[in-house]
TORKOL-4160 file (C-alpha; in steps of 0.2 Angstrom, whole numbers, padded with zeros to 4 digits, m for minus):
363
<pt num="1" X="0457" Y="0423" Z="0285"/>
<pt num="2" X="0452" Y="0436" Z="0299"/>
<pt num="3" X="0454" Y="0429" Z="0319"/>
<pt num="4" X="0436" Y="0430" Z="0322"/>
<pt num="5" X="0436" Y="0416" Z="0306"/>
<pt num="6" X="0450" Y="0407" Z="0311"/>
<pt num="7" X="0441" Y="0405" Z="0328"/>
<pt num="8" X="0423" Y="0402" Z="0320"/>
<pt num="9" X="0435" Y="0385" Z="0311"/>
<pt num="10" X="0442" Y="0378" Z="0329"/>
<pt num="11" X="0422" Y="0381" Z="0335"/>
<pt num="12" X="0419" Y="0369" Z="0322"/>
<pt num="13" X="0433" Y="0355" Z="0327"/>
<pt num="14" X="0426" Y="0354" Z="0343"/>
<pt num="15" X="0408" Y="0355" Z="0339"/>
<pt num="16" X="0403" Y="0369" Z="0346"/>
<pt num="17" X="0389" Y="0382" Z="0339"/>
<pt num="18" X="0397" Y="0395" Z="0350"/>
<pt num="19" X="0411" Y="0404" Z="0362"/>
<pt num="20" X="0411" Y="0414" Z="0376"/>
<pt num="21" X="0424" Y="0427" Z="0378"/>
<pt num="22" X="0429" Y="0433" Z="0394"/>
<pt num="23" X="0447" Y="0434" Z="0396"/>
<pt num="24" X="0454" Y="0455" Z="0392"/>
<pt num="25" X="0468" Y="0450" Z="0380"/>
<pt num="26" X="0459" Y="0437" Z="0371"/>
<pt num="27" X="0442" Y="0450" Z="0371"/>
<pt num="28" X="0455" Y="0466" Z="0364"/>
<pt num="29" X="0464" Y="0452" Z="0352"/>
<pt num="30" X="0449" Y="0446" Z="0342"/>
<pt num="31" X="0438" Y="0464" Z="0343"/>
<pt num="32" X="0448" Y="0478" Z="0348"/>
<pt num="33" X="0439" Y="0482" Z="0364"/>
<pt num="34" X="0452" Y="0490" Z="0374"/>
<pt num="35" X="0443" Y="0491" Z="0391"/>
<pt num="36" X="0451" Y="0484" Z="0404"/>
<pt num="37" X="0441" Y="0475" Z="0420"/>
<pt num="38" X="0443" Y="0482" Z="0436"/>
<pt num="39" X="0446" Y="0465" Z="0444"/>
<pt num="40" X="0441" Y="0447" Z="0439"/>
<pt num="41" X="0423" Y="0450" Z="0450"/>
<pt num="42" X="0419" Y="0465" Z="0437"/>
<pt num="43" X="0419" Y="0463" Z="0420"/>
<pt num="44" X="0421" Y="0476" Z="0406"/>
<pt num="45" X="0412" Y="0464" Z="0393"/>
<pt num="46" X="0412" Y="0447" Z="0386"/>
<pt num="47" X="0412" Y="0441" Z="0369"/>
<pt num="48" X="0398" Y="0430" Z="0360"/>
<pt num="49" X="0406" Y="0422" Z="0346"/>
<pt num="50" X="0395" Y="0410" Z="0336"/>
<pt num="51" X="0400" Y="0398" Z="0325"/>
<pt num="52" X="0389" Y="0405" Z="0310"/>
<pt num="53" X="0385" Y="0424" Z="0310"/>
<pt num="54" X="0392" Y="0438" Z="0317"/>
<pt num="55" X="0399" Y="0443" Z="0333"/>
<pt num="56" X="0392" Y="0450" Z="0348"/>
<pt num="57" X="0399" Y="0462" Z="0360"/>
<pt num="58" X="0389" Y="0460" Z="0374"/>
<pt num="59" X="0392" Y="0475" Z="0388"/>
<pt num="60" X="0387" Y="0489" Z="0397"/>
<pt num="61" X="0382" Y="0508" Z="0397"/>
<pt num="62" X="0397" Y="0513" Z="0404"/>
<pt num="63" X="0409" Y="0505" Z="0388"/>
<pt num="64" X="0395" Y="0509" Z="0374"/>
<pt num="65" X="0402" Y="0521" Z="0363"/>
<pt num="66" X="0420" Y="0511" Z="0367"/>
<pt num="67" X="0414" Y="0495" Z="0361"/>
<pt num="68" X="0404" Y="0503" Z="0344"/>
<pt num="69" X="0421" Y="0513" Z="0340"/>
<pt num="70" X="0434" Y="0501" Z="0343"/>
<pt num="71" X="0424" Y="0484" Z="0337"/>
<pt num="72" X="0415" Y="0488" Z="0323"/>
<pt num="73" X="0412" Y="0472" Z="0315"/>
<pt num="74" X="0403" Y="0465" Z="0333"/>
<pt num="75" X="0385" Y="0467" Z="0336"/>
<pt num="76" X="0387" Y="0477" Z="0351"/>
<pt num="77" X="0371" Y="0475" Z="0366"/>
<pt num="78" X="0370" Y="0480" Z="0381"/>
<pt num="79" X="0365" Y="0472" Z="0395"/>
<pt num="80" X="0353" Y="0483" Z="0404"/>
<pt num="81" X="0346" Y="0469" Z="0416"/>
<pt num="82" X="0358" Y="0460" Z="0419"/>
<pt num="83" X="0374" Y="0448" Z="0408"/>
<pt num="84" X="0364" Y="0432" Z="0412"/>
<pt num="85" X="0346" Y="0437" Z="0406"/>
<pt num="86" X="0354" Y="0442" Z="0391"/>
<pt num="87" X="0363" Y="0427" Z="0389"/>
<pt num="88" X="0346" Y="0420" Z="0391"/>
<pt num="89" X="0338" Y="0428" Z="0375"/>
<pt num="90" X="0354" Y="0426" Z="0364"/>
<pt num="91" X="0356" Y="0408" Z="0367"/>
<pt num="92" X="0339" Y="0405" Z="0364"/>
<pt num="93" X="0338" Y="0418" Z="0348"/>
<pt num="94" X="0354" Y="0408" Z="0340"/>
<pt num="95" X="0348" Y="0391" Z="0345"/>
<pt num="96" X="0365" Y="0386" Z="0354"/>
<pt num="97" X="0366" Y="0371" Z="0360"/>
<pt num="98" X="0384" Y="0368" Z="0365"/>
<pt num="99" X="0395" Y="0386" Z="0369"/>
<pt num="100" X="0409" Y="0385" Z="0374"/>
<pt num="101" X="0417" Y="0396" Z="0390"/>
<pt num="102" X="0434" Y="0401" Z="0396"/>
<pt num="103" X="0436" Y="0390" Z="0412"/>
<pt num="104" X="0454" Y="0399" Z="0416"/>
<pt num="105" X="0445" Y="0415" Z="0417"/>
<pt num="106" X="0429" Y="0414" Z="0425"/>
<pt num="107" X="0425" Y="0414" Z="0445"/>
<pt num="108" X="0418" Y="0397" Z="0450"/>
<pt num="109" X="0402" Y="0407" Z="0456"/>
<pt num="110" X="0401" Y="0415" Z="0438"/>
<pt num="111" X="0403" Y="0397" Z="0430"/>
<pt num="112" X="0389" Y="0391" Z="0444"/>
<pt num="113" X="0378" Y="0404" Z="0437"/>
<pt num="114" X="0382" Y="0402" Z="0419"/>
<pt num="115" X="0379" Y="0382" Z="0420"/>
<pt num="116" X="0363" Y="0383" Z="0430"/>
<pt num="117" X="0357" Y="0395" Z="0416"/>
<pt num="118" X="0363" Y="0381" Z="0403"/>
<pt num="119" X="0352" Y="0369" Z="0411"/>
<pt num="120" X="0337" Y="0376" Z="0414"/>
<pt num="121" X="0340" Y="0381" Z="0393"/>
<pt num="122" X="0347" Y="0362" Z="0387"/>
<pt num="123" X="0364" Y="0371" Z="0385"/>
<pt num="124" X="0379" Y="0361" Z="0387"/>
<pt num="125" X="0391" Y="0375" Z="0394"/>
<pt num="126" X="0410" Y="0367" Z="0388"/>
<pt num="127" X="0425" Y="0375" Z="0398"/>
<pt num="128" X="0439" Y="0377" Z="0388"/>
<pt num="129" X="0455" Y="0382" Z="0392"/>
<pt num="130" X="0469" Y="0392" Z="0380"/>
<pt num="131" X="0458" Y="0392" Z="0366"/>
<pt num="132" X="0463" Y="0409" Z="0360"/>
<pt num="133" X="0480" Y="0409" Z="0369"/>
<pt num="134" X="0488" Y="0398" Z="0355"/>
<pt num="135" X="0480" Y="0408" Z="0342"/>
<pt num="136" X="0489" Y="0423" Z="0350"/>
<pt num="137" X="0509" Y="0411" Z="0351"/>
<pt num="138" X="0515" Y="0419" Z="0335"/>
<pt num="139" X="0514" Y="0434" Z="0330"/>
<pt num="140" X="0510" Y="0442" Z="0313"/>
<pt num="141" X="0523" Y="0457" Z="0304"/>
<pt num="142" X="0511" Y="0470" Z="0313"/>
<pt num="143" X="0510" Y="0463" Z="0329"/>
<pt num="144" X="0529" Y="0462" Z="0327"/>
<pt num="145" X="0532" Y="0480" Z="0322"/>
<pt num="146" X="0522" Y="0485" Z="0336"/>
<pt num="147" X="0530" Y="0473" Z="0351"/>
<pt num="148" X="0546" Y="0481" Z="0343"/>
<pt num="149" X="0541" Y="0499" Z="0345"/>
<pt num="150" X="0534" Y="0497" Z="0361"/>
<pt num="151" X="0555" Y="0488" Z="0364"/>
<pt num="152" X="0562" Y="0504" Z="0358"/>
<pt num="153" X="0550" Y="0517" Z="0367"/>
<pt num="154" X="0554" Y="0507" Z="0382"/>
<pt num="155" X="0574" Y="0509" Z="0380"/>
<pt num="156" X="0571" Y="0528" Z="0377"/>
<pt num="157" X="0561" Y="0531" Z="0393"/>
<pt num="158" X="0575" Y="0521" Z="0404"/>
<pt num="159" X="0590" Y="0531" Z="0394"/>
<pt num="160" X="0581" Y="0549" Z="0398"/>
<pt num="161" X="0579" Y="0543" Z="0416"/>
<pt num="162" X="0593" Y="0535" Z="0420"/>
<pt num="163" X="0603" Y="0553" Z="0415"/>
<pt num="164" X="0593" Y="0561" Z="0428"/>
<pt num="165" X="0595" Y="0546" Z="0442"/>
<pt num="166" X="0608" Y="0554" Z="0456"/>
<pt num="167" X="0614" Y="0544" Z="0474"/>
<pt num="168" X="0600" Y="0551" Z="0485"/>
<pt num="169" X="0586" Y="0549" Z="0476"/>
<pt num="170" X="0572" Y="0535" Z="0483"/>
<pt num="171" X="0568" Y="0520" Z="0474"/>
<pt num="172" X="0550" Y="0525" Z="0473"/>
<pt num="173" X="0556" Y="0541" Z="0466"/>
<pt num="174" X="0565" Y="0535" Z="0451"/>
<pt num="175" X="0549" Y="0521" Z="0449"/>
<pt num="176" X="0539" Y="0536" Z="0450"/>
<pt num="177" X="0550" Y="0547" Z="0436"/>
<pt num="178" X="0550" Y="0531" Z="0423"/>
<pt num="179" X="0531" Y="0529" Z="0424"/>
<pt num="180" X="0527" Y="0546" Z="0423"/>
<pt num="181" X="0539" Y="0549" Z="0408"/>
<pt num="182" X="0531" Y="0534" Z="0400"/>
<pt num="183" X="0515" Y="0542" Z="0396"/>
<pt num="184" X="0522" Y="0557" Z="0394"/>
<pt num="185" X="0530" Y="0549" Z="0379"/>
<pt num="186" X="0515" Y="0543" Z="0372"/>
<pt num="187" X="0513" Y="0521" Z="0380"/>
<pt num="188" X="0495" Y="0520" Z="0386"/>
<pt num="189" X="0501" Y="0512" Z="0404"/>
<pt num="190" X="0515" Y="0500" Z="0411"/>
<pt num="191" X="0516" Y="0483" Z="0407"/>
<pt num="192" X="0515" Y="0480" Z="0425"/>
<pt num="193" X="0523" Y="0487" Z="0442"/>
<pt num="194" X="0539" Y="0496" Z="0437"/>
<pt num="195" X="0554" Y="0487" Z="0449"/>
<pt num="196" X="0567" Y="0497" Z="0456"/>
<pt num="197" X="0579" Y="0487" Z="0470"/>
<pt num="198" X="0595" Y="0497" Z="0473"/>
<pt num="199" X="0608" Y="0487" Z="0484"/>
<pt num="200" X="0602" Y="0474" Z="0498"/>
<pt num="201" X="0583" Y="0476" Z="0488"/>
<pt num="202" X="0592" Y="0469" Z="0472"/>
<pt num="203" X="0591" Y="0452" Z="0480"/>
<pt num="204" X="0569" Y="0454" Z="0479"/>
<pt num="205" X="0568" Y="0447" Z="0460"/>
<pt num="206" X="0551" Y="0455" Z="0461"/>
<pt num="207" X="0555" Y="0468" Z="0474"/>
<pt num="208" X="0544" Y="0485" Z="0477"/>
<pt num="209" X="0552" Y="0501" Z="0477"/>
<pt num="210" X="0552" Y="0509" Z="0494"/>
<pt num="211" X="0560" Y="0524" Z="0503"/>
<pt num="212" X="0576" Y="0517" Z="0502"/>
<pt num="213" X="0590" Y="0531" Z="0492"/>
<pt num="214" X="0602" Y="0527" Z="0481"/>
<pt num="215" X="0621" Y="0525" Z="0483"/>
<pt num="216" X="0634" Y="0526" Z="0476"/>
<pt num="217" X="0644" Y="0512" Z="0468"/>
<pt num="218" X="0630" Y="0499" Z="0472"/>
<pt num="219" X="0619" Y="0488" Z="0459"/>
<pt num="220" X="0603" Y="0496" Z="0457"/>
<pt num="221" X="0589" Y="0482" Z="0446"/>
<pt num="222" X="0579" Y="0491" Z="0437"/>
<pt num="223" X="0565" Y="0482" Z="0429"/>
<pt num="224" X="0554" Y="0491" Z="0416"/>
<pt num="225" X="0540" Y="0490" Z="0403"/>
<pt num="226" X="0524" Y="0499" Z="0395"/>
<pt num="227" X="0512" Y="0496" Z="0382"/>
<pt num="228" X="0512" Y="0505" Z="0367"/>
<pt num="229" X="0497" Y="0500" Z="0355"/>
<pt num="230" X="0491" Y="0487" Z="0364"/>
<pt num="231" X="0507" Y="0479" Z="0364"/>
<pt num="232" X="0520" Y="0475" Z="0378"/>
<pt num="233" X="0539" Y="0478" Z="0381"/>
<pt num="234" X="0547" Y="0473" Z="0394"/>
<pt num="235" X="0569" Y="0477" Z="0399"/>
<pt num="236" X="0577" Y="0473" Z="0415"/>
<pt num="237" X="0592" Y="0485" Z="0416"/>
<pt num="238" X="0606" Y="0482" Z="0434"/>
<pt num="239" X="0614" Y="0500" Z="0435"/>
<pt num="240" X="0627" Y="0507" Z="0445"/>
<pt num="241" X="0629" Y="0526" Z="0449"/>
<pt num="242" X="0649" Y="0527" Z="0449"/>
<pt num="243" X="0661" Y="0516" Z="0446"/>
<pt num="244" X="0657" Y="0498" Z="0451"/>
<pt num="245" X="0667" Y="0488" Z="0464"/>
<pt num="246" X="0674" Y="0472" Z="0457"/>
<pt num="247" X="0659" Y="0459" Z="0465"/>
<pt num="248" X="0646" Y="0471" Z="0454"/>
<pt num="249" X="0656" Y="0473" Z="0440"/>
<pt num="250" X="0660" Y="0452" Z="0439"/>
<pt num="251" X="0643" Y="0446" Z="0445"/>
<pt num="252" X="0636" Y="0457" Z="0428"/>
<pt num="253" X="0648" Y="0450" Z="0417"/>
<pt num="254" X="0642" Y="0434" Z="0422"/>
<pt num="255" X="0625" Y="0437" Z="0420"/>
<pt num="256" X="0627" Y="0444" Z="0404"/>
<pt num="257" X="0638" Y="0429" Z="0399"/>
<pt num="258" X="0625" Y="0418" Z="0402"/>
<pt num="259" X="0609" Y="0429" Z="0395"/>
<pt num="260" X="0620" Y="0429" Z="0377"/>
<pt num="261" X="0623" Y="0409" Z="0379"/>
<pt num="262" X="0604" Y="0409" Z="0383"/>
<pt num="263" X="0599" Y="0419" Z="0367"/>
<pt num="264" X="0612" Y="0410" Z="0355"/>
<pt num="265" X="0602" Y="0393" Z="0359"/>
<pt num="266" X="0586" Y="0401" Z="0354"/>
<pt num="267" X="0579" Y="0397" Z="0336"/>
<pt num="268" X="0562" Y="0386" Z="0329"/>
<pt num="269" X="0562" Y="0368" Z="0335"/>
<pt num="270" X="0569" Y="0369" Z="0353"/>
<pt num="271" X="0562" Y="0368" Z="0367"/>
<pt num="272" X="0560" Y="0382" Z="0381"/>
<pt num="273" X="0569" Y="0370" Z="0394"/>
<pt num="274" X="0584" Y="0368" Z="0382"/>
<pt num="275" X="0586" Y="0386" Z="0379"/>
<pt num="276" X="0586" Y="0388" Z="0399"/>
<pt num="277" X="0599" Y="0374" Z="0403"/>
<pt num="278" X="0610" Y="0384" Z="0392"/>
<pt num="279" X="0610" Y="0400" Z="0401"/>
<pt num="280" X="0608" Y="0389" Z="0418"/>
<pt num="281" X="0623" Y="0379" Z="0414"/>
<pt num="282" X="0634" Y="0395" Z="0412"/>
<pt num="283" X="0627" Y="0404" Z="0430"/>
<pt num="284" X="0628" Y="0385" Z="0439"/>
<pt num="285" X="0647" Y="0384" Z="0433"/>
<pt num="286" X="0653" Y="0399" Z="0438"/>
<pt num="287" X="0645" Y="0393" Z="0458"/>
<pt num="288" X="0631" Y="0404" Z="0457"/>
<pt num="289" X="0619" Y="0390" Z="0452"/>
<pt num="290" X="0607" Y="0390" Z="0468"/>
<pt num="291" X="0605" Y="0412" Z="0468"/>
<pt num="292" X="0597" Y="0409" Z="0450"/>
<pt num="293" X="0578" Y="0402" Z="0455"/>
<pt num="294" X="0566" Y="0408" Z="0443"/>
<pt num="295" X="0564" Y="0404" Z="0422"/>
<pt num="296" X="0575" Y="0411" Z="0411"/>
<pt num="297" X="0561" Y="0421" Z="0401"/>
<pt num="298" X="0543" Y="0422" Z="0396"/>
<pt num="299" X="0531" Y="0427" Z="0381"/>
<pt num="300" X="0528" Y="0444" Z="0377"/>
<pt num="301" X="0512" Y="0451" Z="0367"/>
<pt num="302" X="0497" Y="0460" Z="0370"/>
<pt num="303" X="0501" Y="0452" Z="0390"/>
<pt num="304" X="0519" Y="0457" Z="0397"/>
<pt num="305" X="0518" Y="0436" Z="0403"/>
<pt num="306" X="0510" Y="0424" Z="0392"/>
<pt num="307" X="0517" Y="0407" Z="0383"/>
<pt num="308" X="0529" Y="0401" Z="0377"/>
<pt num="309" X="0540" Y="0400" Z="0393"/>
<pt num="310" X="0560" Y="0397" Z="0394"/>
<pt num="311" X="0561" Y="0385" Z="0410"/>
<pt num="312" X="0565" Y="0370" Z="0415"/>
<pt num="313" X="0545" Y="0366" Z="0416"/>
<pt num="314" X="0543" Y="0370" Z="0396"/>
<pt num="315" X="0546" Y="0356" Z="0385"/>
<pt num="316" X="0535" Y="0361" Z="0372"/>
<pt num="317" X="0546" Y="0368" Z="0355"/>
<pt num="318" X="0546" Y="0385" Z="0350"/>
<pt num="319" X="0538" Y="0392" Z="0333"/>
<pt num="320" X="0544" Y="0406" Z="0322"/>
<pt num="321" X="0536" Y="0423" Z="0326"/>
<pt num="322" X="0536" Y="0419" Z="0345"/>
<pt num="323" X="0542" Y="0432" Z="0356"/>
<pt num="324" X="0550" Y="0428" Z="0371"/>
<pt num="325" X="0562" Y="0438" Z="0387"/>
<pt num="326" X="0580" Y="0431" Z="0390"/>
<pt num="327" X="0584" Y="0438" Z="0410"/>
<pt num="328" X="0594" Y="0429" Z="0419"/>
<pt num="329" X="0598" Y="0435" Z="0436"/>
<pt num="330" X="0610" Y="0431" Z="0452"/>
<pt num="331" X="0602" Y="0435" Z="0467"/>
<pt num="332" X="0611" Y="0438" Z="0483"/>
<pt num="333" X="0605" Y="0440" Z="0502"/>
<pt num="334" X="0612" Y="0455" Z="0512"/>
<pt num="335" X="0619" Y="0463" Z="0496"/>
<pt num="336" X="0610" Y="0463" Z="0481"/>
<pt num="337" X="0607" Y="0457" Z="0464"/>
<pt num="338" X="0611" Y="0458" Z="0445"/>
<pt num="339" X="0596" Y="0455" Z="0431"/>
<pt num="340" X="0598" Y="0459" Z="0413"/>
<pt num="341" X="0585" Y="0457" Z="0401"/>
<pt num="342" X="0581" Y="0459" Z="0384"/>
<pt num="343" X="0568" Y="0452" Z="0372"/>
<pt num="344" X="0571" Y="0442" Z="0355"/>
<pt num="345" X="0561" Y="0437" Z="0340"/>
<pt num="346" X="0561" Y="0418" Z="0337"/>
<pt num="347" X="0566" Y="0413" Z="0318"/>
<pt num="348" X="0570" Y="0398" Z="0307"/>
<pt num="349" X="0589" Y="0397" Z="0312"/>
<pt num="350" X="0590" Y="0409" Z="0327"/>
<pt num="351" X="0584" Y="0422" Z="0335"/>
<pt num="352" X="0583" Y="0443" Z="0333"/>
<pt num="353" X="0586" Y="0454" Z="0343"/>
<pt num="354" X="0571" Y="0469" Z="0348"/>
<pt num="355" X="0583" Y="0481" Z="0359"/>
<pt num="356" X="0596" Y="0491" Z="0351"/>
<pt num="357" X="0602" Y="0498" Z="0367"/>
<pt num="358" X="0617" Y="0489" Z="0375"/>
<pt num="359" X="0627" Y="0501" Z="0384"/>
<pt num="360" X="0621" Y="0494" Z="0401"/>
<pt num="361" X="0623" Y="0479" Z="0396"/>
<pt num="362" X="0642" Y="0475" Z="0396"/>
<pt num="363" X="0654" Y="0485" Z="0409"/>
C-alpha cells in the first residue's frame, strides 16, 4: 500500500471526499516535491488529494518542471490566476463536498479565504490537525537507512572540523566552516541553525554564534545537523581545545551518565515522560536538577523536530521504528554548559544506536 493510499483510507474514516496538503514535510513525504516555502505567507504548492482518483499537485510557474520531475504520479496544474480560482474549478470538477484542510498550517487569513470559498461552493472546509504527522511516527528500512546516513555524514563533517578548530577562532567562524563543509560533502542544507556556544555562551541551550574566540581549556557546545536525502541528523557535541579543568571534565561525565541512563530506558511500550525521568533523575541527584530545563529529546525525520517527544509533557508510548534524540544538558550562568546528543532507533526490547562516533563523548 502506497502513502498516497494509505491516506486515501483515513479520508474514508473520517468521511471525507478530499484533503488539502499544505504543510512542506507532509507535501515532500506523500509526493516527493522538494521545494521549500519561503515563509508560511508564500507557498511553494499545495496538495489535492481526493479520496478516489489521482492526486493533484497544484502550483506555480516557478516550481513547474520540479513538481512534474519529482512527483510524477500527481496531476500537476498550475495556478496562473490565482490558488483559490483553482480551487474553485477543482472542487467543482471532482464534486467535493467535504475536504479536509491542515488547520496547523495554514494562516487564519488563508483559512478565512478558503472557507468563504467553501461556502459560496456548499463545501464543508474540515480543519484537521496531524493527519499526516502520525503516518510519518515510524519509519520504514529506507527512511531508516537514510536518517542513518545522514547520522553518519553528520559525525564526519564535525570530526574534519573539529581537527581544524584552534583557540582564536570565532564561534561564527567554526558555525561558518561546519556548514560550508556540509555541502561540500554532499547534505542539501542544515537541519537548522548550526549552534556554536564556547564558555559563558555555553549556558544559551539555543545560543547563536557570535564574535566571541575560542579558548583554551573551556567547554565549547557544539550543536549540529544537515539533511541528506530529505532526511535529518542531528548531534550535539561539548568540546574542549586542551586539556579540561576538573568542573568541565565532571559536569561531562555527568551529562553523559545521565544521556546513557536516558538511552538504556528507551524501548516499544514506554512513554517519552518515563524515558525523561530516567535521565532527569540522574542530573537532579547529583544537585544539578534546576540547570536542566528543557526535554530530554525529540523525533527526528524528514523535520530535524517532530514527534514523539522525551519530556515530562509526553505520555503517549513509543513504537518500534521511531526515531528520537537523547541530549541532556547542564546549563550554567556566568560559565557555560555541557550538552551531549546522540540519536537512537526505537525497537521491541530497546533501542539502537545511529552514531558510531564516541570519542567526544567520554573524557
Amino acid at each position: 500500500m502506497t502513502i498516497v493510499t494509505a491516506l486515501k483510507t483515513r479520508l474514508h474514516r473520517r468521511d471525507l471526499d478530499a484533503v488539502l496538503i499544505s504543510q512542506p514535510h507532509n507535501r515532500r513525504f506523500l509526493s516527493g516535491f522538494t521545494p521549500l516555502d519561503h515563509g508560511i505567507e508564500e507557498s511553494a504548492g499545495l496538495l489535492l488529494i481526493p479520496s478516489k482518483g489521482r492526486p493533484f499537485l497544484l502550483t506555480d510557474s516557478r516550481f513547474e518542471l520540479a513538481a512534474r520531475h519529482e512527483a510524477p504520479d500527481f496531476e500537476v496544474i498550475l495556478y496562473r490566476k490565482g490558488l483559490l480560482p483553482l480551487l474553485k474549478k477543482l472542487f467543482t470538477r471532482l464534486s467535493i463536498k467535504r475536504c479536509g484542510f491542515e488547520s496547523h498550517y495554514t494562516l487564519h487569513s488563508s483559512a478565512e479565504k478558503l472557507l468563504s470559498l467553501g461556502a459560496k461552493l456548499d463545501v464543508e472546509l474540515v480543519p484537521l490537525s496531524g493527519i499526516v504527522e502520525k503516518m510519518r511516527l515510524c519509519k520504514d528500512k529506507e527512511a531508516l537507512t537514510k536518517i542513518e546516513q545522514a547520522v553518519l555524514l553528520n559525525e564526519e563533517v564535525f570530526q574534519e572540523v573539529y581537527g581544524q578548530m584552534r583557540p582564536g577562532m570565532t564561534e561564527i567562524e567554526v558555525a561558518l566552516q561546519i556548514e560550508t563543509t556540509m555541502r561540500l560533502r554532499g547534505a542539501e542544507r542544515p537541519s537548522f541553525d548550526t549552534i556554536v556556544a564556547a564558555g559563558p555562551n555555553g549556558a544559551l541551550p539555543h545560543a547563536v554564534p557570535t564574535s566571541r574566540a575560542l579558548k583554551e581549556g573551556e567547554p565549547i557546545v557544539i550543536d549540529m545537523g544537515l539533511i541528506l536525502a530529505g532526511f535529518c541528523s542531528d548531534m550535539t557535541r561539548t568540546v574542549v581545545l586542551g586539556p579540561p579543568d576538573s568542573q568541565t571534565a565532571k559536569i561531562i561525565r555527568l551529562v553523559r551518565k545521565a544521556q546513557l541512563a536516558g538511552m538504556a530506558a528507551i524501548k516499544a511500550g514506554v512513554t517519552g515522560k518515563q524515558v525523561d525521568s530516567k535521565a532527569r533523575a540522574v542530573i537532579k541527584e547529583a544537585g544539578y536538577g534546576d540547570k536542566f530545563g528543557h526535554g530530554l529529546g525529540h523525533g527526528v525525520g524528514l523535520a530535524v523536530h517532530e514527534a514523539p517527544g522525551l519530556s515530562p509533557r509526553y505520555t503517549k508510548k513509543l513504537q518500534v521504528g521511531m526515531v528520537v534524540t537523547v541530549e541532556p544538558g547542564i546549563y550554567i550562568e556566568g560559565w557555560g554548559g555541557v550538552r551531549l546528543e546522540n540519536m537512537v532507533v526505537v525497537e521491541q526490547g530497546g533501542c539502537r544506536l545511529l552514531n558510531r562516533d564516541t570519542t567526544f563523548l567520554d573524557i
